[in-house]
C-alpha positions, 0 to 999 in steps of 0.5 A, spaced: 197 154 573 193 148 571 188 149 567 180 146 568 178 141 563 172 139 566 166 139 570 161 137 574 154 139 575 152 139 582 144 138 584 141 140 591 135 136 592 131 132 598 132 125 593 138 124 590 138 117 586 130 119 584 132 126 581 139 122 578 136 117 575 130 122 571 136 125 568 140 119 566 132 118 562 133 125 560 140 125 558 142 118 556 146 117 562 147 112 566 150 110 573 157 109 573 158 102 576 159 102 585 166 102 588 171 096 587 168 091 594 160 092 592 156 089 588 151 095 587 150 102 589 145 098 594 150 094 598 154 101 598 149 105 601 148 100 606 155 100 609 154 108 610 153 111 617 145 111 617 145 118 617 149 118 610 145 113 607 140 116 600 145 122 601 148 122 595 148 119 587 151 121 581 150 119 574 155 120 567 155 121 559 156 113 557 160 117 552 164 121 556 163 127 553 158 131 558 159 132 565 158 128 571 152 129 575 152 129 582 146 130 586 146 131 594 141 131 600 140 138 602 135 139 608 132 145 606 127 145 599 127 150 593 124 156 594 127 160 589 128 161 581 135 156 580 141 161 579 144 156 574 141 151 570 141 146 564 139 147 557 138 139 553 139 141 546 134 138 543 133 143 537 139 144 535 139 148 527 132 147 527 128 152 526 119 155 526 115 149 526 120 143 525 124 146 532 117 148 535 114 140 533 121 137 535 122 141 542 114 139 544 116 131 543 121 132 547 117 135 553 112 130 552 116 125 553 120 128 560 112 130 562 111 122 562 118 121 566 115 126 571 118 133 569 112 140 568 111 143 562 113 152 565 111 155 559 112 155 552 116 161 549 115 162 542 120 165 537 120 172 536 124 177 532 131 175 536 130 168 539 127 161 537 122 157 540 123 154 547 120 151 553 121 152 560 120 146 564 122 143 571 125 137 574 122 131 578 123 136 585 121 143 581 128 145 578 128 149 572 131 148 565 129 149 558 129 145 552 132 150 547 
């Protein structure tokens, strides 16, 4: 039986390329380069069937350590709390006021790439501090 190495995380969304590309701002990912025969993303898109065209996009770790992101047209919108979602480490072995400072940096650098601040969660006796955030189309993820 073969063993599952890796991952992608899939996005359901009305803009692909818009919400891939707020997250390679995010993430420090970057687009990987178009297939073999085209000279951008662009030239492939338009040699897709109209109906297919802005259907899909896809952005990747420059380091090749994190997942692969794929984000694809779906007609319906969100309307209901995400069952999965992200977490960006942006406070990792911080803790009170550094952790807290560190994780509203980060939120006021993504709320200018156009992500929603939910609500702060302050630590308490058991968790440290984080904040609930949403994407450019109301995804949820935290910064944690």
């Amino acid at each position: 039986m073969a063993t599952v190495r890796q991952v992608q995380v899939t996005f359901d969304c009305a803009e692909p390329e818009r919400v891939a590309r707020f997250w390679c701002e995010v993430l420090g990912y970057v687009v990987p380069p178009p297939p073999p025969g085209f000279a951008d993303w662009g030239a492939f898109d338009r040699s897709l069937p109209p109906e297919h065209r802005g259907s899909a996009f896809a952005c990747v770790d420059p380091e090749g350590v994190g997942p692969r992101l794929f984000f694809q047209r779906v007609p319906e919108g969100k309307t209901v709390k995400n069952r999965v979602h992200l977490d960006v480490r942006v406070g990792t072995g911080m803790v009170g006021a550094e952790r807290l400072a560190a994780l509203d940096a980060e939120s006021a650098r993504l709320v200018a790439l156009g992500a929603t601040q939910v609500r702060r969660m302050l630590a308490d006796q058991t968790d440290e501090s984080c904040i609930v955030m949403q994407d450019v189309e109301g995804n949820e993820f935290c910064l944690d």
